[in-house]
N, C-alpha and C positions, 0 to 999 in steps of 0.2 A: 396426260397419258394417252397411248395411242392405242389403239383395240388391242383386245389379248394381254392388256397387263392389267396385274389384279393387284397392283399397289404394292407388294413386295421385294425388294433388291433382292439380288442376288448379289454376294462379293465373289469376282474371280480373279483368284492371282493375276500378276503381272505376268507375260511367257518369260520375262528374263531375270525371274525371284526361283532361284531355285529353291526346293522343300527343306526345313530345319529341322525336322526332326532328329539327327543324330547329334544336335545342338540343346534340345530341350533339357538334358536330367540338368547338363550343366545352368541352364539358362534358371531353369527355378530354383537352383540352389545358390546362386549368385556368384559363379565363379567361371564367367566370362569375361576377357577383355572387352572394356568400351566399345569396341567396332563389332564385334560380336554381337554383346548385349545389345544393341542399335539395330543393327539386321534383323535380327529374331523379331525382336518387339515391333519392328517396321512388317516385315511379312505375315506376324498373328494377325498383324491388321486388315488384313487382305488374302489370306487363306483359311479358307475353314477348315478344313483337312487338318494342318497343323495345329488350329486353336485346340480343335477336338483332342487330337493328343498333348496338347497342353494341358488341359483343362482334366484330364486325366492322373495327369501326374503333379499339378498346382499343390496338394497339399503333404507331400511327402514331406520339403523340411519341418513340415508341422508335427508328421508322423513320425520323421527322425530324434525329435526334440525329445520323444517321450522315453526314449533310451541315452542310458549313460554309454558313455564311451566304451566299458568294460562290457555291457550287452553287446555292443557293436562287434566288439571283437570276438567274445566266444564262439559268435553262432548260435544259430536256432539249434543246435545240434547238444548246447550245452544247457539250453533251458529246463526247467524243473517245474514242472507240475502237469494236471489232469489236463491243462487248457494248453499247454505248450507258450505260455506268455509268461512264465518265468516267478510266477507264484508258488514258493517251498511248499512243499508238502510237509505236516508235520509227523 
């Protein structure tokens, strides 16, 4: 190490990786083409900025999972109870 470094990298993009974010909902829900999926995962490796917003949105299809289809479709607008998560009231 040479003076002034205190043992931690930094990762800095490449200048010629542009930003993915408008590629991420797609990218964690697995519905990008190959070359796509390839890009993304190549750039989270060398942008933090991007990871960050990845790593924000990593567990939605987890979160998606926990609704049926028919929740998907009604809307929060059609849910039923005190909590708004679709528990009847009796």
């Amino acid at each position: 190490m040479t003076g002034g470094e205190t043992g931690t990298s930094m990762i800095v993009p490449h200048p010629d990786s542009a930003h993915v974010e408008l590629l991420l909902g797609a990218y964690v829900l697995g519905a990008l083409g190959h070359a796509e999926d390839t890009r993304v995962s190549g750039h989270l490796q060398v942008c933090d900025a991007c990871r960050i917003a990845y790593l924000d949105m990593a567990d939605a299809p987890a979160l998606l999972a926990m609704f049926s289809e028919d929740d998907l479709l009604d809307g929060p607008d059609d849910l039923d109870g005190p909590d708004g998560l679709g528990e009847q009231t009796p």
